[in-house]
C-alpha positions in Angstrom: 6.1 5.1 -23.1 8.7 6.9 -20.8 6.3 8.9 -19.1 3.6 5.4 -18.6 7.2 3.8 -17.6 8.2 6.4 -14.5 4.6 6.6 -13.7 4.2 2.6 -13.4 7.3 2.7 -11.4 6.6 5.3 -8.8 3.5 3.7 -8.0 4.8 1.0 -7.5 7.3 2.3 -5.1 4.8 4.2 -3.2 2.5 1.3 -3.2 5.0 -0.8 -1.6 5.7 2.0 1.1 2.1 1.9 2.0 1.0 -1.8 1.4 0.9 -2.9 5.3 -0.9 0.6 6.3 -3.6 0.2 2.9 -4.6 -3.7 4.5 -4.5 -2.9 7.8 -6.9 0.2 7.0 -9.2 -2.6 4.5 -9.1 -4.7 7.3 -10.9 -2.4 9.6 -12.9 -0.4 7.3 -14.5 -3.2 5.4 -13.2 -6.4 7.5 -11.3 -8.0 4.9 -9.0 -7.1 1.5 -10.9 -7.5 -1.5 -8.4 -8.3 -5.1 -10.8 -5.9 -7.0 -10.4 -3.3 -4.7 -6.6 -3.8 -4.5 -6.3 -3.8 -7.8 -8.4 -0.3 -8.4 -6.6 1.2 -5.6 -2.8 0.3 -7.3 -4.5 1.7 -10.5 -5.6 5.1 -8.7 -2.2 5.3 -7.6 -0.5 4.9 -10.6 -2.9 7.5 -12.3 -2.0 10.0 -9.5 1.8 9.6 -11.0 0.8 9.2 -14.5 -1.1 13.1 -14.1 2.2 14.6 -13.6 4.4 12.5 -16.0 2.2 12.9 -18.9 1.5 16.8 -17.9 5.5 17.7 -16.6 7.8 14.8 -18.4 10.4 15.0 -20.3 11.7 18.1 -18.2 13.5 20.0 -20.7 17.4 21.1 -20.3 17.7 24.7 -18.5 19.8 25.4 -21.1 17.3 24.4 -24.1 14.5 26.0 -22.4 11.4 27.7 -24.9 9.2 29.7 -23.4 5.7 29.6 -24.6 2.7 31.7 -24.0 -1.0 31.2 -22.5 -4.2 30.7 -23.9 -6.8 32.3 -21.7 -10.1 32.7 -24.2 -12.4 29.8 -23.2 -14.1 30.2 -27.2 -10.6 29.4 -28.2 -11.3 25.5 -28.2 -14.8 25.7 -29.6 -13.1 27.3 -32.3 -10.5 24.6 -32.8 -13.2 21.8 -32.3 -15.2 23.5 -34.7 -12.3 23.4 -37.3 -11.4 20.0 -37.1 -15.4 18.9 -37.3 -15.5 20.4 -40.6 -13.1 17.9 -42.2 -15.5 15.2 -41.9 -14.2 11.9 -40.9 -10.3 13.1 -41.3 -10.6 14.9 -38.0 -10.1 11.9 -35.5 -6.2 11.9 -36.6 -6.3 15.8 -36.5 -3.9 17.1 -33.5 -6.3 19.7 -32.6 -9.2 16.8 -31.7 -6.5 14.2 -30.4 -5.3 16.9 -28.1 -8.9 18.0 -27.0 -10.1 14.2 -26.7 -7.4 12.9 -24.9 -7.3 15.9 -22.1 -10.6 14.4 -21.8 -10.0 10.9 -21.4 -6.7 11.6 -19.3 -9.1 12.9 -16.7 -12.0 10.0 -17.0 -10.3 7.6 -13.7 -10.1 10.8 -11.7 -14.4 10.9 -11.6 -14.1 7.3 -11.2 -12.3 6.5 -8.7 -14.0 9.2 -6.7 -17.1 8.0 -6.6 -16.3 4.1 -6.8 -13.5 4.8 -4.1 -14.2 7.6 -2.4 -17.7 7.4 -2.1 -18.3 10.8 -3.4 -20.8 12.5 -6.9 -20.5 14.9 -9.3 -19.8 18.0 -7.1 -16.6 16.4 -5.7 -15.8 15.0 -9.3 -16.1 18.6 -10.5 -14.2 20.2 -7.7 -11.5 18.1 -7.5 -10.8 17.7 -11.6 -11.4 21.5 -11.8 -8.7 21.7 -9.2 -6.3 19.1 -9.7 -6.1 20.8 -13.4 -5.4 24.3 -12.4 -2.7 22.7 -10.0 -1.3 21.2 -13.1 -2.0 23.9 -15.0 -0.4 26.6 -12.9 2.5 24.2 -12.2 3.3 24.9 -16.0 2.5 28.4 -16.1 5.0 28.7 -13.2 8.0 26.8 -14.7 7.3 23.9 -12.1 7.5 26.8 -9.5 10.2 28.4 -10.2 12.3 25.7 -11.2 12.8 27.1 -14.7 12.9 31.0 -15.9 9.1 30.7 -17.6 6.4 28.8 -18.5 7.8 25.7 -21.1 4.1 24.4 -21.7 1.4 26.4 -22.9 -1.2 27.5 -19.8 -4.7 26.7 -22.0 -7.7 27.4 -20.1 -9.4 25.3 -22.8 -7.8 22.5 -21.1 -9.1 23.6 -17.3 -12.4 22.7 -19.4 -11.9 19.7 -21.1 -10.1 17.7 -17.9 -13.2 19.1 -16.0 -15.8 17.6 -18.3 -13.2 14.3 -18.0 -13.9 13.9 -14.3 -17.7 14.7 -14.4 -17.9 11.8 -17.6 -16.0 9.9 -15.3 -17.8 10.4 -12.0 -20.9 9.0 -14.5 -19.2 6.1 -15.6 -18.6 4.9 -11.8 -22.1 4.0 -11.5 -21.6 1.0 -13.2 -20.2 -0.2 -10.0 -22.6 -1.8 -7.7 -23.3 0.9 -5.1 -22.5 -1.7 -2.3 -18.9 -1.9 -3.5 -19.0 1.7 -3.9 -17.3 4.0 -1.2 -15.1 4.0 1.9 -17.5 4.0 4.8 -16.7 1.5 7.1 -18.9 -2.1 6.5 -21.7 -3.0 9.3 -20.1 -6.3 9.0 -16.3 -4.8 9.8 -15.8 -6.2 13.2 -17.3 -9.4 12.9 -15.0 -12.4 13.0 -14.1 -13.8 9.4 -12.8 -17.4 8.1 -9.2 -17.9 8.7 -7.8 -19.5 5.4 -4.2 -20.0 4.0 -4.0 -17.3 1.8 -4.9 -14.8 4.8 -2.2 -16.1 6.5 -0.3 -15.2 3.6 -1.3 -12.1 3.7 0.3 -11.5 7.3 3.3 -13.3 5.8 3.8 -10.7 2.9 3.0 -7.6 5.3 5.6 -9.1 8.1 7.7 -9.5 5.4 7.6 -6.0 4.3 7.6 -4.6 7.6 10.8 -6.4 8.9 12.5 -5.2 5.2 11.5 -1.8 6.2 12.2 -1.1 9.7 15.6 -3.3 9.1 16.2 -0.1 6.0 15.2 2.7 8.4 17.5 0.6 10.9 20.7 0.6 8.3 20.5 4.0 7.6 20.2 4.9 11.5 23.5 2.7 12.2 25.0 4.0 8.9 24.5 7.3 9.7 25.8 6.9 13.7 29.0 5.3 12.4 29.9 8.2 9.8 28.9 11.7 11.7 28.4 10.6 15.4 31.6 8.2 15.9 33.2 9.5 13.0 34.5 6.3 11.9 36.2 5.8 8.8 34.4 4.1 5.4 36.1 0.5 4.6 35.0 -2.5 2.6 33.1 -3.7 5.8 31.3 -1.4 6.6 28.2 -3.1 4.7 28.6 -6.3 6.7 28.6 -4.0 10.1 26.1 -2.4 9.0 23.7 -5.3 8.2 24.3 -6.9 11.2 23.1 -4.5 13.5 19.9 -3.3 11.7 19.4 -7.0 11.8 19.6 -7.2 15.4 18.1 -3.8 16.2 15.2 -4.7 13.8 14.8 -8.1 15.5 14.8 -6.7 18.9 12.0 -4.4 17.9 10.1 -7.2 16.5 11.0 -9.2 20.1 9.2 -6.1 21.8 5.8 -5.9 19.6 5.4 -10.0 19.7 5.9 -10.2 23.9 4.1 -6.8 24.2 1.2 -7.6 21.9 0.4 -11.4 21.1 0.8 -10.7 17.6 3.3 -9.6 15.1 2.8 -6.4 12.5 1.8 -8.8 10.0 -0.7 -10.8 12.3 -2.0 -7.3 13.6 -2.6 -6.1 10.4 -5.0 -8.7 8.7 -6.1 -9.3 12.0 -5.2 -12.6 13.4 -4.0 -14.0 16.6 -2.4 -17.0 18.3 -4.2 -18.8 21.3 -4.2 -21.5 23.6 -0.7 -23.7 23.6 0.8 -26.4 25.8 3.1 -23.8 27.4 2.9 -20.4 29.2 2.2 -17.8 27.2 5.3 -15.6 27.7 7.1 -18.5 26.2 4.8 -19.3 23.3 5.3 -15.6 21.7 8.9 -16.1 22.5 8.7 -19.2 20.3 6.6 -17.8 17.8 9.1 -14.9 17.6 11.7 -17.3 16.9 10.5 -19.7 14.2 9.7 -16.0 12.1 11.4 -14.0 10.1 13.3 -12.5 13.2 14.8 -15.5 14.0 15.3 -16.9 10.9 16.8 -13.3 10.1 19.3 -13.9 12.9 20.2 -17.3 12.3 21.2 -16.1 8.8 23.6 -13.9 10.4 25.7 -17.2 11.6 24.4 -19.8 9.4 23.2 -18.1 5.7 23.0 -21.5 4.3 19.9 -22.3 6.7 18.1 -19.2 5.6 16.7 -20.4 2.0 15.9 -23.8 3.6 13.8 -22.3 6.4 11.6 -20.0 3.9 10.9 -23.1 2.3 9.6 -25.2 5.3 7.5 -22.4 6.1 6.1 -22.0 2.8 5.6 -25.8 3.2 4.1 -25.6 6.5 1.7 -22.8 5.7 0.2 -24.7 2.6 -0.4 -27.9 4.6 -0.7 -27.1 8.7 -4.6 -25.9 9.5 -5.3 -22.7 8.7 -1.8 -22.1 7.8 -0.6 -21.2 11.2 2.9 -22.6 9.7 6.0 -22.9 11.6 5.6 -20.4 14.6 2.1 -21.8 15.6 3.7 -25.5 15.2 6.8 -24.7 17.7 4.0 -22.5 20.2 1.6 -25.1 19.8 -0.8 -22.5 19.4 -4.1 -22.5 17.4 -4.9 -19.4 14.8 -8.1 -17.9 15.0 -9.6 -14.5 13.9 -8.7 -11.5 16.3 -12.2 -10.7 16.5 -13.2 -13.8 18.0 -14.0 -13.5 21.6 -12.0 -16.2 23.5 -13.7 -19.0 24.9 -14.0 -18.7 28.4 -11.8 -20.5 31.1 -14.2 -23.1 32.8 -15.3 -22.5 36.2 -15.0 -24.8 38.8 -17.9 -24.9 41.1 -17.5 -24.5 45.4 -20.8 -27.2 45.3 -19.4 -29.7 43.1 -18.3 -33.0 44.4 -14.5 -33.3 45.7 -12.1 -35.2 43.8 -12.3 -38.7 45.5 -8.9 -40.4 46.6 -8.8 -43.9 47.6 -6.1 -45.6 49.4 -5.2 -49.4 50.4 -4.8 -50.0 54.3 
């Protein structure tokens, strides 16, 4: 449980770190962000932690340590399997066949998800569960690389065997999968314009959302770190407050740049959506659109936090019941939200041949 526990929780860490990159990527690759594959993807990566927390957890005490030997006779786990076959139907709860079974079933998602993922057979499913378990393997025989005196797991080249036969199993069981869901090459259909619906837009809302909480960290830590070893400026109980407010602002700022600059903000970018046409000039429409998101909002909590749980909620209102969800900053812009893929319409032309416009007067 501890080991499921820290893997569940790194990956979901990670997963955070990389959300906005991971659609952005779907977006382009395949032209939209399927839940299934989501949902396989968060599973690969907490698998990728779960290897190394069921293979390396609990790391023992230095001082506790017990070194243990290697097992490098590949007939070693023939003979083993052999054993615990001969008890008849008592040898699924023998340790021996537990321990064999589940080093093969610990490598089963690693076939899997690379040919339902990555798009790739058995040769790749051999190489990389071969590999991946002398990595983990040696890791052990190493003391995680030196961080211990010797080897506190037992190096089994039985094992090298058994996760290897896991990932080839594995690699078979991925054929279940449709093989047009199968892979990572990017769709024929990838740059055609898709449906703009609510829950795209809320899409763009989560990945602006994690975005602006990331840059505005990165930001912190930059102002934090200015304050304490460039100005030199003593620690106090405000510090936290000075600090917030700045990252806010410098985070903010950066947002002001991408929206003027692009059109779009990270979250808009990502899933692929844009703002067009307006009552007012452009310029001004991105400086509004700016505004009525989470910069402005973010700012206006600096002065006003009150305002700040109200505003979330009008533009969670506004995105469930305004067309195609364009919410708040497309109501203040007066801006439409369309698919950035969509070629704009183009601005009609007015004709040197056609008829002046007539004006009449009263003498």
């Amino acid at each position: 449980m501890f080991s499921g526990a820290v893997a569940i929780g790194l990956g979901l860490v990670v997963g955070f770190l990389l959300f906005v990159p991971f659609v952005a990527i779907a977006y382009r690759r395949r032209g939209h962000l399927s839940f299934g594959r989501l949902l396989l993807w968060g599973a690969a990566l907490i698998y990728f932690w779960a290897i190394w927390t069921y293979t390396l957890l609990p790391l023992p005490d230095g001082d506790d340590i017990r070194c243990v030997g290697m097992v490098t006779d590949p007939l070693e786990i023939v003979r083993e399997l052999r054993g615990t076959l001969s008890q008849g139907s008592r040898f699924v709860r023998d340790p021996a066949f537990l321990q064999i079974a589940l080093n093969v079933v610990l490598f089963l998602p690693l076939g899997f998800f690379v040919r339902v993922l990555g798009g790739r057979g058995i040769f790749v499913a051999f190489a990389a569960g071969l590999g991946l378990s002398m990595f983990v393997e040696t890791t052990q025989l190493t003391g995680v690389w030196g961080l211990y005196p010797c080897a506190y797991r037992v190096f089994d080249v039985g094992d090298l065997m058994t996760n290897t036969l896991g990932a080839l199993v594995g690699s078979v069981i991925g054929f279940i999968v449709p093989r047009v869901h199968r892979g990572s090459a990017k769709a024929s259909d990838a740059d055609a314009p898709r449906p703009v619906t609510k829950g795209r837009r809320a899409l763009a809302m989560l990945c602006d959302g994690i975005a602006f909480a990331l840059i505005g960290y990165v930001a912190g830590v930059g102002v934090a770190a200015v304050r304490l070893y460039l100005l030199e400026l003593p620690q106090d109980a405000s510090d936290g407050t000075l600090v917030s407010f700045w990252s806010t602002l410098g985070t903010a700022a950066i947002w002001l740049i991408v929206v003027l600059a692009t059109g779009q903000t990270i979250g808009d970018a990502t899933v692929r959506l844009r703002y067009r046409g307006g009552r007012v000039p452009q310029p001004i429409a991105r400086l509004l659109r700016w505004a009525a998101g989470y910069a402005g909002i973010s700012l206006l909590g600096l002065f006003v936090p009150l305002a700040v749980p109200a505003l979330v909620f009008a533009s969670i209102l506004l995105l469930l019941f305004t067309r195609r969800g364009r919410g708040l900053p497309g109501l203040v812009s007066g801006q439409q939200l369309t698919d950035s893929r969509e070629k704009p319409a183009p601005a009609p032309e007015h004709s040197a041949d056609a008829e002046p416009d007539r004006v009449t007067s009263m003498s």
